[in-house]
Backbone bond lengths (Angstrom), bond angles and torsions (degrees), N, CA, C in turn:
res aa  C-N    CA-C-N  psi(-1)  N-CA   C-N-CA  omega(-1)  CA-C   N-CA-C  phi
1 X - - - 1.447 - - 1.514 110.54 -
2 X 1.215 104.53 133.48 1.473 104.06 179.80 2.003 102.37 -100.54
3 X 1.465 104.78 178.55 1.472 128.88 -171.40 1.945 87.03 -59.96
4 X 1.497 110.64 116.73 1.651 116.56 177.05 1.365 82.87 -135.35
5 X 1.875 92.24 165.50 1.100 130.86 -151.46 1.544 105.52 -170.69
6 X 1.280 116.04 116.48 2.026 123.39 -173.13 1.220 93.07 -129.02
7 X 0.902 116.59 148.20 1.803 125.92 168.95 1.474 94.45 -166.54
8 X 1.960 86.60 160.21 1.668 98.29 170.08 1.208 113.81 -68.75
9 X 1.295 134.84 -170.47 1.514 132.10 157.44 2.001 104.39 -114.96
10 X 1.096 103.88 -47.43 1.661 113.92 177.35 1.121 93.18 55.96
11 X 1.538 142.23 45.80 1.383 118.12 176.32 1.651 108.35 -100.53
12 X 1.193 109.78 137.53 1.499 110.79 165.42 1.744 114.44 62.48
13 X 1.021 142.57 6.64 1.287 164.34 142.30 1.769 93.30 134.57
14 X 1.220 118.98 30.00 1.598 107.45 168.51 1.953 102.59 -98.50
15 X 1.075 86.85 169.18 1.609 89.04 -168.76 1.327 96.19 -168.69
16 X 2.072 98.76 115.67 1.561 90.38 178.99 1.345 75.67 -174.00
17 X 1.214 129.57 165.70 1.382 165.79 126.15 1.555 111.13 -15.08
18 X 1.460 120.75 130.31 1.291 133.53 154.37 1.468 119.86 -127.29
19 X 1.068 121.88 127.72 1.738 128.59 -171.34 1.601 89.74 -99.30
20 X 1.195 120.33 126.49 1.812 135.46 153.60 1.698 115.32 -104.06
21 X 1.152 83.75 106.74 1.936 70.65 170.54 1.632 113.83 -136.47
22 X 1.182 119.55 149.08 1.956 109.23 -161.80 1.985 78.66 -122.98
23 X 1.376 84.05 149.83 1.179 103.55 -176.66 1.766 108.66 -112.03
24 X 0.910 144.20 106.49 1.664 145.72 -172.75 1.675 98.92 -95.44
25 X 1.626 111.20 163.78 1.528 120.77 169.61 1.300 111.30 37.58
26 X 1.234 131.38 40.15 1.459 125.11 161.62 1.770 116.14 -60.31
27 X 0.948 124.52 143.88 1.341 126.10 -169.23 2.003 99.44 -104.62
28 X 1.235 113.92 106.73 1.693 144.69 -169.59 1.521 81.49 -29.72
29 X 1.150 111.44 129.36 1.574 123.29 139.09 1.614 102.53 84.14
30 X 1.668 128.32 0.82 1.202 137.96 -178.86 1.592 105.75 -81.52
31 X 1.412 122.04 140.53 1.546 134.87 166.03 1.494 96.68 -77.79
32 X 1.262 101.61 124.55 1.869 113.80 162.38 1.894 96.71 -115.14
33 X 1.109 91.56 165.49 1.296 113.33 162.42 1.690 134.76 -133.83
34 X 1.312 108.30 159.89 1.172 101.03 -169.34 1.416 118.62 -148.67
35 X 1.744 126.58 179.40 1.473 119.18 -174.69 1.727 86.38 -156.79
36 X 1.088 122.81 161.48 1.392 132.54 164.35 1.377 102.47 -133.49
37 X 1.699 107.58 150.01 1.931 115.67 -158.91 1.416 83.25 -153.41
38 X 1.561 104.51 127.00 1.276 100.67 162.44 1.749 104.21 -145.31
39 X 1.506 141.49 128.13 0.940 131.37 169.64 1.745 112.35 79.23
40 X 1.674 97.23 21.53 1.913 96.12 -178.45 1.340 103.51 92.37
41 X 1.226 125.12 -11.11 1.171 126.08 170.62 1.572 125.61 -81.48
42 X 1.611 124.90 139.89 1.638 90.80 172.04 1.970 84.35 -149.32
43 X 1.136 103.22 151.44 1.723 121.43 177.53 1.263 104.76 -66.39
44 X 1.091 112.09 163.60 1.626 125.89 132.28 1.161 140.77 -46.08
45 X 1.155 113.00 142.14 1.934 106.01 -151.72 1.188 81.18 -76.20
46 X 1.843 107.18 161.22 1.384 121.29 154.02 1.043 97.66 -134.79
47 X 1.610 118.42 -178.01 1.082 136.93 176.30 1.751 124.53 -144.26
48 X 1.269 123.78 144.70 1.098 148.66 157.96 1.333 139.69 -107.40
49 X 1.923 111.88 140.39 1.663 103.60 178.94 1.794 101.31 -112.15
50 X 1.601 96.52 127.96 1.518 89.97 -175.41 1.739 113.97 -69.96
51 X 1.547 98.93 168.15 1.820 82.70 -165.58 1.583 113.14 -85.29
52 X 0.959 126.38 177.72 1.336 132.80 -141.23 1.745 93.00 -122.21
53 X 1.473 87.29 153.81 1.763 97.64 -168.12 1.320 129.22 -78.82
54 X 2.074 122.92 92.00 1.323 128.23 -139.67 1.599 103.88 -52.00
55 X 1.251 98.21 145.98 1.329 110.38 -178.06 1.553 115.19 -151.41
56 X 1.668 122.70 171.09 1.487 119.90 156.82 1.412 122.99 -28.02
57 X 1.906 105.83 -66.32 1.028 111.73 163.37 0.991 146.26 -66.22
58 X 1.402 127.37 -17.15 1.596 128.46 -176.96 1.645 113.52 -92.24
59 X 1.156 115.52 139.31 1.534 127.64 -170.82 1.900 97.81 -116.51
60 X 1.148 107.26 154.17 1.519 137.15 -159.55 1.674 89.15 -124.36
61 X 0.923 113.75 136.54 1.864 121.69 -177.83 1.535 106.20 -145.14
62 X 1.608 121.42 92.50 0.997 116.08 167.34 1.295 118.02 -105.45
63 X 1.708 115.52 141.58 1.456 120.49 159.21 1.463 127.86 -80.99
64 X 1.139 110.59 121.61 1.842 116.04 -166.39 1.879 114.76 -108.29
65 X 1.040 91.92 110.41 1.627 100.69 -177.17 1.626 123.12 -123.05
66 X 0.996 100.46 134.64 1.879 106.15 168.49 1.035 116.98 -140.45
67 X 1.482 118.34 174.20 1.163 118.52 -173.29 1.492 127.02 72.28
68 X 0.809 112.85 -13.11 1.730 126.96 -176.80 1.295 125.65 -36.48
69 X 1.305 114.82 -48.77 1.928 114.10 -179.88 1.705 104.74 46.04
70 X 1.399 68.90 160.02 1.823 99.17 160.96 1.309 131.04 -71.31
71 X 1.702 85.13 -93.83 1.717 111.91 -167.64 1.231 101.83 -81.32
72 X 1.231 143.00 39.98 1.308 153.20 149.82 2.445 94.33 -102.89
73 X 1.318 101.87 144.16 1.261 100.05 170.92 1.525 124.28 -78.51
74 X 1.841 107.60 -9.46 1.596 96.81 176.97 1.211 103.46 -66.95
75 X 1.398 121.63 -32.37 1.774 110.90 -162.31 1.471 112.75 -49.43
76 X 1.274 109.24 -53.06 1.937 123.38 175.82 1.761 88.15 -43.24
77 X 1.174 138.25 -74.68 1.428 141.71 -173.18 1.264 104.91 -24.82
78 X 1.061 112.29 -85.54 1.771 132.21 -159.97 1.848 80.75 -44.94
79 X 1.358 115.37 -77.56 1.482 106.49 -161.20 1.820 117.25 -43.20
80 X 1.129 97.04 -33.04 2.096 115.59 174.13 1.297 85.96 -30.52
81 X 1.759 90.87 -84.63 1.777 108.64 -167.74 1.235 118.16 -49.60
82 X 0.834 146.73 -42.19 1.460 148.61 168.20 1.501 118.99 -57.42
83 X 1.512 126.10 -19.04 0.997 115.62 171.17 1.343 127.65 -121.34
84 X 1.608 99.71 19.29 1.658 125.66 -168.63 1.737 94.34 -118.24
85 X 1.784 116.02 -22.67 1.491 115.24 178.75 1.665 89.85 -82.64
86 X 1.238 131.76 -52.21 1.379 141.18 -158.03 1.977 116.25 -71.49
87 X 1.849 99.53 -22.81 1.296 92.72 176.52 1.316 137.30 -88.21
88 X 1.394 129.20 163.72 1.054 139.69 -157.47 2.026 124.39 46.32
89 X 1.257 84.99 -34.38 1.820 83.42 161.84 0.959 136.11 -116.01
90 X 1.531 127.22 17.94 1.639 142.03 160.26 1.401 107.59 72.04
91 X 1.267 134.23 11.58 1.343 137.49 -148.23 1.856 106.73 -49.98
92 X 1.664 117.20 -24.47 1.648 121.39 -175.99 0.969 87.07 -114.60
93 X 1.123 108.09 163.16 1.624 147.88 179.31 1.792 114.60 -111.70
94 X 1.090 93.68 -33.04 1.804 96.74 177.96 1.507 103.00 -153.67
95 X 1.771 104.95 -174.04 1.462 108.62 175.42 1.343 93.83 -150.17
96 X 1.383 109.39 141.61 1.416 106.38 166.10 1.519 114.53 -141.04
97 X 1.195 94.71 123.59 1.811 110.10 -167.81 1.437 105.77 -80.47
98 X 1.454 127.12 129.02 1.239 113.71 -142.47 2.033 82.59 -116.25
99 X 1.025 128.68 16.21 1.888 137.56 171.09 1.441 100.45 139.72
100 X 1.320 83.27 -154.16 1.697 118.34 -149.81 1.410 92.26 0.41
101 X 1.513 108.35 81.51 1.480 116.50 167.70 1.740 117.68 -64.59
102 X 1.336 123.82 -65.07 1.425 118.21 -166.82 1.295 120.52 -120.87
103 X 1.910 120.74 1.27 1.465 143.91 163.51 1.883 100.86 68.73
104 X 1.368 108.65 22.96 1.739 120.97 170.35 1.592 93.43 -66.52
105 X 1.005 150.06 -65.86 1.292 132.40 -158.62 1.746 123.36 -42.64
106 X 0.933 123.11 127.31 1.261 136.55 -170.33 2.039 106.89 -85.54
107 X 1.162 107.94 -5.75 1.587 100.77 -167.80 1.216 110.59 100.50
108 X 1.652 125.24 -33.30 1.453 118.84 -165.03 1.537 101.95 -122.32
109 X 1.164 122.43 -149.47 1.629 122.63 -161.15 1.339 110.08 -69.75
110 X 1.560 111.84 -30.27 1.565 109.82 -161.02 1.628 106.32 -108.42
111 X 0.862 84.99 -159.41 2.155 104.71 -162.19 1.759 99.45 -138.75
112 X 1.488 105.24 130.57 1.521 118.76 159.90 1.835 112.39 -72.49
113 X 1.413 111.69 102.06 1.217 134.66 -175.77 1.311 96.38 -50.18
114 X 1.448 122.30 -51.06 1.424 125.11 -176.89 1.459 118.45 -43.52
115 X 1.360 94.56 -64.78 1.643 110.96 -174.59 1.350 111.37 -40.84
116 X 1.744 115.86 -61.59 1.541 123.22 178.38 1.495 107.56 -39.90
117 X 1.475 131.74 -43.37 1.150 129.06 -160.16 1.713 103.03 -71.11
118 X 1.260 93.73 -65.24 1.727 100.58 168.77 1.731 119.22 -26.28
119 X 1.395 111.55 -56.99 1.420 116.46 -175.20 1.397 102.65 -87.01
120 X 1.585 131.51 -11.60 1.420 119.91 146.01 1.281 122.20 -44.45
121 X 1.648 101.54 -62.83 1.267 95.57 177.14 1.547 152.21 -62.26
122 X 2.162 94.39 -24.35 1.215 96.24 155.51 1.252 148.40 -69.29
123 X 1.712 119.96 -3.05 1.382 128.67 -157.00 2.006 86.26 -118.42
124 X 0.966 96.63 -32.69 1.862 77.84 166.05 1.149 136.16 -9.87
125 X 1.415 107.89 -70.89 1.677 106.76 172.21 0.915 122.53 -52.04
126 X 1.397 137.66 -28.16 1.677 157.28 162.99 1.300 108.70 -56.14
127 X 1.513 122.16 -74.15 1.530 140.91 -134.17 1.713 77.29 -105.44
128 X 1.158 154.48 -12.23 1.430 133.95 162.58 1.873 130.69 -87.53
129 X 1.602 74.28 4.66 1.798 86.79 -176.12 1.240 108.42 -114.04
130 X 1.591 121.51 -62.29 1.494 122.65 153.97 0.939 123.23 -99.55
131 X 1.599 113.53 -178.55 1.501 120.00 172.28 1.223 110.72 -69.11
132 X 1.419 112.21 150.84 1.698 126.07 -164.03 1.765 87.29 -135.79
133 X 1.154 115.36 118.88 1.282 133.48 172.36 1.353 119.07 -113.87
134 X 1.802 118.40 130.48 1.158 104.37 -176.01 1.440 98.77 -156.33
């Protein structure tokens, strides 16, 4: 187990759980694995390769996306492709979503709790393997 951290969020009438966990001494270019448990609960393992020690030779491969949404059907797309370019040969290293990440905003102060969950769930296959930056 590494250094974790759960808290509520209570923001804005959403209310849910965030898991933090920092990972120290990873050994460059090694697969770890992992599970998150909260309340008796525990996920599906995933896995990660830590990044590798910059060099001449070593290249950084990020996938860059915006625009993405949900409840529109490209969003399911973009994530397809992204995880049908990314499988079996790791070809990126990260992703970085460059906005209008999950189209929850309503116009006014708050956020559709729903929506976020949905586009949680769609970027999973992505955001549980590499880093997902946004």
């Amino acid at each position: 187990e590494y250094g974790e951290q759960t808290y509520d969020v209570g923001l804005d009438g959403w209310s849910g759980l965030v898991h933090l966990a920092t990972f120290i001494d990873l050994s460059p270019g090694t697969r770890y694995y992992y599970s998150v448990s909260s309340s008796g609960l525990v996920s599906s393992e995933f896995s990660f390769i830590a990044s590798r020690v910059p060099g001449p030779d070593v290249s950084t491969v990020a996938a860059i996306v915006a625009d993405m949404g949900t409840v529109i059907p490209m969003g399911w797309d973009v994530t397809d492709k992204i995880v049908s370019a990314n499988s079996g040969n790791e070809f990126f290293n990260l992703v970085l979503h460059a906005g209008d990440i999950a189209y929850a905003g309503t116009g006014s102060t708050w956020e559709v709790e729903e929506v976020w969950d949905v586009w949680e769930n769609q970027v999973q296959p992505i955001a549980a393997y590499v880093p997902y930056m946004f």
